[in-house]
C-alpha positions in Angstrom: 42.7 52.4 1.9 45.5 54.6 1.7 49.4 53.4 1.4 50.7 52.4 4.4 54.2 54.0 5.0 57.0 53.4 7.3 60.0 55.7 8.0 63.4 54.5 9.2 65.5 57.4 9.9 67.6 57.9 13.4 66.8 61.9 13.8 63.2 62.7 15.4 62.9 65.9 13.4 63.3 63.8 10.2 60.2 61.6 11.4 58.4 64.2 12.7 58.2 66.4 9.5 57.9 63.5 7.0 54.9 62.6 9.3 53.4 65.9 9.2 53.8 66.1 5.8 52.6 62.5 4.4 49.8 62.2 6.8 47.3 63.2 4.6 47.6 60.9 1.7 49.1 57.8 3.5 48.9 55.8 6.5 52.6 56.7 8.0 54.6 55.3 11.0 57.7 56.7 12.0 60.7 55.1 14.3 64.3 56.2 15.0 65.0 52.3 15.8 66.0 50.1 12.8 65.0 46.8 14.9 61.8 48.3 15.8 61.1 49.3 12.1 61.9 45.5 11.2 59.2 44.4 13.5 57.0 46.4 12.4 57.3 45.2 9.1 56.3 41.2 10.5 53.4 42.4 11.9 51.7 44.5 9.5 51.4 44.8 6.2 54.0 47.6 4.8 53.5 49.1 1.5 56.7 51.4 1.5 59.5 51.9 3.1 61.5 55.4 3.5 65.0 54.3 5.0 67.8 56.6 6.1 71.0 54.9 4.7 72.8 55.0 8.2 70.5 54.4 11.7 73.2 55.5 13.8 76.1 53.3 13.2 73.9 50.6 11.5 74.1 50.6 7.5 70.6 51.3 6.1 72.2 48.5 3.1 71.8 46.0 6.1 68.6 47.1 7.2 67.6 46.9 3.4 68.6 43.7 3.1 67.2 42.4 5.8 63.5 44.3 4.8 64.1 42.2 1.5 65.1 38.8 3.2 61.9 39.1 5.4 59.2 40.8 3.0 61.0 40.5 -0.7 57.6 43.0 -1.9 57.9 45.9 0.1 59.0 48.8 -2.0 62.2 51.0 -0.2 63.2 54.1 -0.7 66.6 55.1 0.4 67.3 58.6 1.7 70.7 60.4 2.7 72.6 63.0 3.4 75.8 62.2 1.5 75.5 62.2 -1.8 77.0 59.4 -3.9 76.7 57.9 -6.8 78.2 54.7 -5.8 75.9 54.1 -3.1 73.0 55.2 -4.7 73.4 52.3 -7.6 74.3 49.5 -4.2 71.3 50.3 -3.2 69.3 49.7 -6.3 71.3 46.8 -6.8 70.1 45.5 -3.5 66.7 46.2 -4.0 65.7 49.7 -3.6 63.4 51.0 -5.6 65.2 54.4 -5.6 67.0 57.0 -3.9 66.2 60.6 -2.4 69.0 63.1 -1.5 68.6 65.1 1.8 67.6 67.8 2.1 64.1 66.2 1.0 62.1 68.2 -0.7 58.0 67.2 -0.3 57.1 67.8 -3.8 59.7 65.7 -5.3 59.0 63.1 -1.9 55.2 62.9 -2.8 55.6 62.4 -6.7 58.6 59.4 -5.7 55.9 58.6 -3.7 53.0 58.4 -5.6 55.5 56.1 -8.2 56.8 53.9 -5.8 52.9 53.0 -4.4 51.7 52.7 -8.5 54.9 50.0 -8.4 53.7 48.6 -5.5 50.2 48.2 -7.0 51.5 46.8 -11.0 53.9 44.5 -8.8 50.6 42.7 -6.7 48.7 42.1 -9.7 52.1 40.8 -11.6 52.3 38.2 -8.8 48.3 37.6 -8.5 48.5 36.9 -12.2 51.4 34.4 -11.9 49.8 32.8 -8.9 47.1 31.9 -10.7 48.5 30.7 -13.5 50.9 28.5 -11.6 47.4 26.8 -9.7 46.7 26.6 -13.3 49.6 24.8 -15.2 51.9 23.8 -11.8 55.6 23.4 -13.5 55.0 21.6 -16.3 52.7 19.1 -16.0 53.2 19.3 -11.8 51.0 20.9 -9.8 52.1 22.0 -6.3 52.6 25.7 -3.9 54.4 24.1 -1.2 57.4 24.9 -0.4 58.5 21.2 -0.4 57.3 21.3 -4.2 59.1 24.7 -5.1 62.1 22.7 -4.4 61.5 20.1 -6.6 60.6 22.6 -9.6 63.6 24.7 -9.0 66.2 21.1 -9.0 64.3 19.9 -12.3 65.1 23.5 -13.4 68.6 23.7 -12.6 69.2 20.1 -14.2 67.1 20.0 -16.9 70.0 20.8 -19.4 73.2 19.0 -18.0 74.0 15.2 -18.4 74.6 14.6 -15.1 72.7 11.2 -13.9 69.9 12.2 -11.2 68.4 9.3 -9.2 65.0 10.3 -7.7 63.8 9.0 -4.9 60.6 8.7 -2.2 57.5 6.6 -1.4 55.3 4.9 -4.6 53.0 7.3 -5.8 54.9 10.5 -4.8 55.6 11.5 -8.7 59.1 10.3 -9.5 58.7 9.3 -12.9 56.9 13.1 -13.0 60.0 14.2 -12.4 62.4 12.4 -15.0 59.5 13.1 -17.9 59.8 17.3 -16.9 63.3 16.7 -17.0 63.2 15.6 -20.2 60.2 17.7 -21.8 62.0 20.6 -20.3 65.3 20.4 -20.9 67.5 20.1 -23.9 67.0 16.6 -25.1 63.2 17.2 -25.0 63.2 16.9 -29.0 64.9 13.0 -28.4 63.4 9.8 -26.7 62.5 8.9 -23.6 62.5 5.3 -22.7 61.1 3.5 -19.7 62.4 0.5 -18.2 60.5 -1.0 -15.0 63.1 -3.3 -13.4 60.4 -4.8 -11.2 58.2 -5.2 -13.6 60.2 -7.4 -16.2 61.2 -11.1 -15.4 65.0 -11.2 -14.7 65.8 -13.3 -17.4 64.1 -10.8 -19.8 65.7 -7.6 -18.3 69.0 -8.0 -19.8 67.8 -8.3 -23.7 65.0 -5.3 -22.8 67.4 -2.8 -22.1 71.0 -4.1 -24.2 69.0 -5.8 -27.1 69.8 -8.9 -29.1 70.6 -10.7 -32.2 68.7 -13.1 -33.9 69.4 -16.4 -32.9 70.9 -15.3 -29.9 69.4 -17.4 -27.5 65.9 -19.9 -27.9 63.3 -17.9 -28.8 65.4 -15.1 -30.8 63.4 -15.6 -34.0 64.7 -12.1 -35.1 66.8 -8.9 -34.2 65.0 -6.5 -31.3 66.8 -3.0 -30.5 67.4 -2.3 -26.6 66.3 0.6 -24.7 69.8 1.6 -24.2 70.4 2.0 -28.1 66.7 3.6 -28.7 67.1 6.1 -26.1 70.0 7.3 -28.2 70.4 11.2 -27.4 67.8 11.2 -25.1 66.9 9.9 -21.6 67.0 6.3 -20.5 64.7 6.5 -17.1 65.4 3.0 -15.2 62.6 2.5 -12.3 62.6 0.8 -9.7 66.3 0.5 -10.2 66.7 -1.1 -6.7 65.0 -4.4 -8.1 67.3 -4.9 -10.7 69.6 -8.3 -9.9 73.6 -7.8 -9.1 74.9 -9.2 -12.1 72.8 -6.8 -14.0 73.9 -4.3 -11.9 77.2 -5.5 -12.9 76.5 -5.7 -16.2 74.8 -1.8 -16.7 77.7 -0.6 -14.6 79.9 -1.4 -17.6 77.6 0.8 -20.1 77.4 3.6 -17.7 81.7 3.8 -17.9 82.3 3.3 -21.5 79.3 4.8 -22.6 78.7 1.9 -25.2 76.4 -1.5 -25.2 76.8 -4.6 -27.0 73.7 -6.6 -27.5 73.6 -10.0 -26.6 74.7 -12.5 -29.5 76.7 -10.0 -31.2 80.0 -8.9 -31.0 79.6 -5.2 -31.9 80.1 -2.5 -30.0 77.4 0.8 -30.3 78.1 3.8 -28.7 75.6 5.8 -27.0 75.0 9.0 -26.0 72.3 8.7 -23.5 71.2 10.7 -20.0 70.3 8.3 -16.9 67.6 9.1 -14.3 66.7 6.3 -11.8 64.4 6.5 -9.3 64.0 3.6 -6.1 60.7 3.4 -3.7 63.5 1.5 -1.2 66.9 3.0 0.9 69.4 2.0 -2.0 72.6 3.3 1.0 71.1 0.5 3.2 70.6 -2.3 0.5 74.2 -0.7 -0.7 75.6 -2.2 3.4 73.4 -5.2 3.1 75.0 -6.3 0.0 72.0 -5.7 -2.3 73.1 -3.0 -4.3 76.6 -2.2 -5.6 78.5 0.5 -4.2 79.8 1.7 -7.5 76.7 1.5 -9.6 74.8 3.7 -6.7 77.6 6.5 -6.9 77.6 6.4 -10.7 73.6 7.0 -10.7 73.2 9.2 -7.1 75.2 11.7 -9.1 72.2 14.1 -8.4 69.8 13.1 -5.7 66.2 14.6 -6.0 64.2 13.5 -3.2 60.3 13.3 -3.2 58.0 14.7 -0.9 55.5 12.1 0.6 51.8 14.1 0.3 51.3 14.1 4.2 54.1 16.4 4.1 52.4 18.7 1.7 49.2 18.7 2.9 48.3 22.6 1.6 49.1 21.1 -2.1 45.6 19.1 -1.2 43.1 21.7 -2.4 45.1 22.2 -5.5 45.4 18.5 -7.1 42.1 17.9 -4.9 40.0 19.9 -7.5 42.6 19.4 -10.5 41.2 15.5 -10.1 37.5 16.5 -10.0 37.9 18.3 -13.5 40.2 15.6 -15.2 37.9 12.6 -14.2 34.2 14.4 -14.7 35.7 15.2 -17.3 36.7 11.9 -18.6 33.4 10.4 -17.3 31.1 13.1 -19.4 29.9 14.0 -15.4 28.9 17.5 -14.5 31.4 19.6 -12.6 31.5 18.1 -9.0 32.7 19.3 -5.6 33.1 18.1 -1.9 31.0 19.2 0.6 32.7 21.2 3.9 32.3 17.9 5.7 34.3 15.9 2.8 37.3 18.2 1.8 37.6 17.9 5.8 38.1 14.3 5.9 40.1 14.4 2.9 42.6 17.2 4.1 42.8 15.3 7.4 43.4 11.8 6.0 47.1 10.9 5.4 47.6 9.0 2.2 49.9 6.3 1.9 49.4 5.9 -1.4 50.3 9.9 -1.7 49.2 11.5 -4.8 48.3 8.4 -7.1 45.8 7.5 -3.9 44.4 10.6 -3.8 43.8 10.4 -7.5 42.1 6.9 -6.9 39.7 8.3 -4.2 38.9 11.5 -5.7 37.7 8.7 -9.1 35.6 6.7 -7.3 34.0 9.7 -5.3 32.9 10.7 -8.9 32.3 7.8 -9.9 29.8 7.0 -7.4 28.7 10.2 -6.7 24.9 10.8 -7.7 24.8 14.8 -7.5 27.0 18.0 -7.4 27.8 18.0 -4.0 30.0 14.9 -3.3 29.1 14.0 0.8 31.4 11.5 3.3 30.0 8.7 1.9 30.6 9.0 -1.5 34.2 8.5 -0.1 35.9 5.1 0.6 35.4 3.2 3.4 38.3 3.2 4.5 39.0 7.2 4.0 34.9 7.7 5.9 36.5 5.5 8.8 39.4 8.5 9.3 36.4 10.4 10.8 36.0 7.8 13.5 39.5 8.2 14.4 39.3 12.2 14.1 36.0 12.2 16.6 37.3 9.8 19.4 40.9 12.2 18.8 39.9 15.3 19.7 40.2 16.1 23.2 37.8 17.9 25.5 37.8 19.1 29.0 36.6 15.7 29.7 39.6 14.0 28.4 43.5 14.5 28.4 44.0 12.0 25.5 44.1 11.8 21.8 44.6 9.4 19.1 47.4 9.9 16.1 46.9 7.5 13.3 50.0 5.4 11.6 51.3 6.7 9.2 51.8 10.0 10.4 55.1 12.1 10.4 56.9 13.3 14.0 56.7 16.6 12.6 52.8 16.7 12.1 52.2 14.6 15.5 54.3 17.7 17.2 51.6 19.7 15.4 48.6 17.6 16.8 50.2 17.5 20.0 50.7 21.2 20.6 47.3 22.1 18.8 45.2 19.6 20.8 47.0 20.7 24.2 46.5 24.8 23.6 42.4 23.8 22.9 42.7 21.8 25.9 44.2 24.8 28.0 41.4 26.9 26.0 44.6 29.1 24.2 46.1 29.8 27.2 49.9 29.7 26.1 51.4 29.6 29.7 49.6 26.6 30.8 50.1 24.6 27.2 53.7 25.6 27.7 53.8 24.1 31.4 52.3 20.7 30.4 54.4 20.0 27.2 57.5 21.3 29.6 59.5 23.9 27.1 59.7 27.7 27.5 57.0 30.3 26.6 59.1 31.7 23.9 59.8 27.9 22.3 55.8 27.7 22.1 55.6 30.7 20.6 57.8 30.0 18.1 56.4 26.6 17.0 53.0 28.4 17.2 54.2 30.4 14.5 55.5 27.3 12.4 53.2 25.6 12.4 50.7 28.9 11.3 53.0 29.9 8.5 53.2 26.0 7.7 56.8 25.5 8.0 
């Protein structure tokens, strides 16, 4: 297929003869209008770009930034009349991938040309290539294309290196302790420790000597000296989870170590200075326990320094296929099981189900479907019973001309019943766009838009 080229340039001759002369060796478009030309470039697939640096009294270097906000890959070549030095390097500087003087002449136009499309061609394989080898690593040990995950990859890059506290935060299972061991394994005290304190999981009583330490014979039971968590995660990262379970006079009591950066363990009265990164991470609101009186205000602002929020899965459901088939290869492979996959009819319940449990559920389910699983091809009912039953609700929630009602499971976010809402009306209206807009009572233009949301899966 050849090249497909679009000229920018406000004088008809211009787009007329570079027409003419281009026709044979690429597919070429011409328009005088800059908006126009920016359409064109949403709707089909643009290899190059030959853009006059003034439309009128528009700056081509705001029609080129705008080509580069809305397509980053397209490959623009600026042309002018008015030769300058200055301009030409702005341009480069904001993307271009070079610059023709006017007067054009062909022979140097085809051979730019003919460049700028073997670019084009290096620069899609480049990204093909990194592509897969982010489905094939994630960020480093995370696996995720969303743009909800390329969030969270691009925080743990930007805070990998700095002291600052993070506390991380969202629903069990979503990957927060993930996070705080890529911050560390990433970043600059990667070569240091990394300890982990559950606060729910340790009595209350034994909280207190797990993470400050104690002497011998510091309280019954004390039969010798035992280093805290604080002191062993001594130039590296102390990661407290679960933080909002940890009692107030703990609170009180860490509070203190946070400000002067020293612990003294219980039964002793020497001081040891530390030098130690905090990450927390909370399954619960810590701003509303904070106003019932459950939290303290100071030690939440001291931690919340940097707030990484998690994702819950439902939210990042085109992740699925990715950590869908990362789980079949880690557990048949840690069963000694042949390489497995799910039937058309299984990925489909599993893509529509909506995991509580996010991705430490889907890790579950995908285990026993191995597990249990007696061939290749993994069917429905190698699934849970409780995932199988999702395609009771599916069935009796699709609507038909018949019916003008569907079912939306709990669970499920405003922003994907929207989804189901608009999707099940437009097959009840049979795609007719006017009518679905009628019935859900907003504008044409406002169901187009969604429409387009929810296709790009935004």
């Amino acid at each position: 297929m050849k090249p497909h080229v679009l000229v920018i340039d406000d004088e008809p001759a211009i787009c007329t003869a570079l027409s003419f002369a281009l026709e044979d060796d690429y597919q070429v478009v011409t328009t005088t209008d800059s908006d126009e030309g920016l359409r064109h470039i949403e709707q089909i697939s643009v290899d190059i770009v030959l853009l006059d640096l003034r439309i009128g009294s528009i700056s081509g270097l705001d029609i080129l930034q705008k080509i580069k906000n809305r397509s980053p890959n397209v490959t623009v070549i600026m042309m002018t009349a008015y030769s300058s030095i200055e301009t030409s390097i702005e341009a480069i500087k904001n993307g271009a991938y070079y610059y023709i003087e006017k007067p054009i002449n062909i022979e140097e136009l085809s051979l730019l040309l003919m460049r700028a499309a073997e670019f084009k061609q290096m620069s899609n394989q480049l990204e093909t290539l990194h592509e897969e080898l982010e489905k094939t690593r994630g960020f480093g040990n995370f696996l995720g294309n969303s743009k909800a995950m390329q969030r969270i990859f691009s925080m743990i890059e930007r805070v990998k290196d700095i002291d600052s506290s993070v506390l991380i935060t969202g629903e069990s299972g979503t990957g927060k302790e993930l996070v705080a061991r890529n911050i560390h394994t990433l970043g600059r005290r990667k070569n240091n420790p990394m300890q982990i304190v559950n606060c729910a999981a340790i009595p209350e009583m034994l909280l207190e000597s797990e993470l400050f330490g104690y002497e011998k014979g510091a309280f019954s039971g004390a039969t010798q000296r035992k280093e805290g968590k604080c002191v062993a995660a001594d130039g590296g990262i102390l990661f407290l989870d679960e933080i909002s379970e940890m009692p107030l006079p703990l609170q009180a009591k860490l509070l203190r170590v946070l400000q002067e950066r020293e612990v003294t363990p219980l039964g002793s009265n020497t001081k040891i200075s530390l030098d130690v990164r905090i990450i927390s991470a909370a399954n619960k609101n810590l701003e509303q326990m904070v106003m019932e009186g459950k939290f303290r205000e100071d030690l939440y602002f001291r931690l919340n320094v940097i707030p990484i929020s998690m994702p819950p899965l439902r939210e990042r459901k085109e992740d699925l296929p990715l950590l869908m088939d990362y789980f079949i290869k880690k557990h048949a492979k840690d069963m000694n099981r042949e390489d497995k996959t799910f039937t058309a009819s299984a990925r489909r319940l599993l893509l529509d189900y909506h995991y509580p449990g996010n991705v430490r559920e889907l890790g579950n389910i995908i285990e026993y479907a191995v597990a249990l699983s007696n061939s290749k091809n993994m069917e429905d009912t190698d699934l849970p019973q409780y995932v199988q039953e999702q395609k009771l609700i599916l069935q009796s929630g699709s609507p038909n001309e018949d019916s003008n009602s569907f079912s939306i499971p709990i669970g499920i976010s405003m922003k994907e019943i929207e989804e189901k809402v608009i999707t099940a009306t437009l097959q009840y209206c049979k795609n007719h766009r006017q009518k679905t807009a009628q019935i859900l009572k907003i504008s044409e233009r406002s169901l187009r838009d969604k429409i387009k949301l929810i296709s790009n899966g935004e």
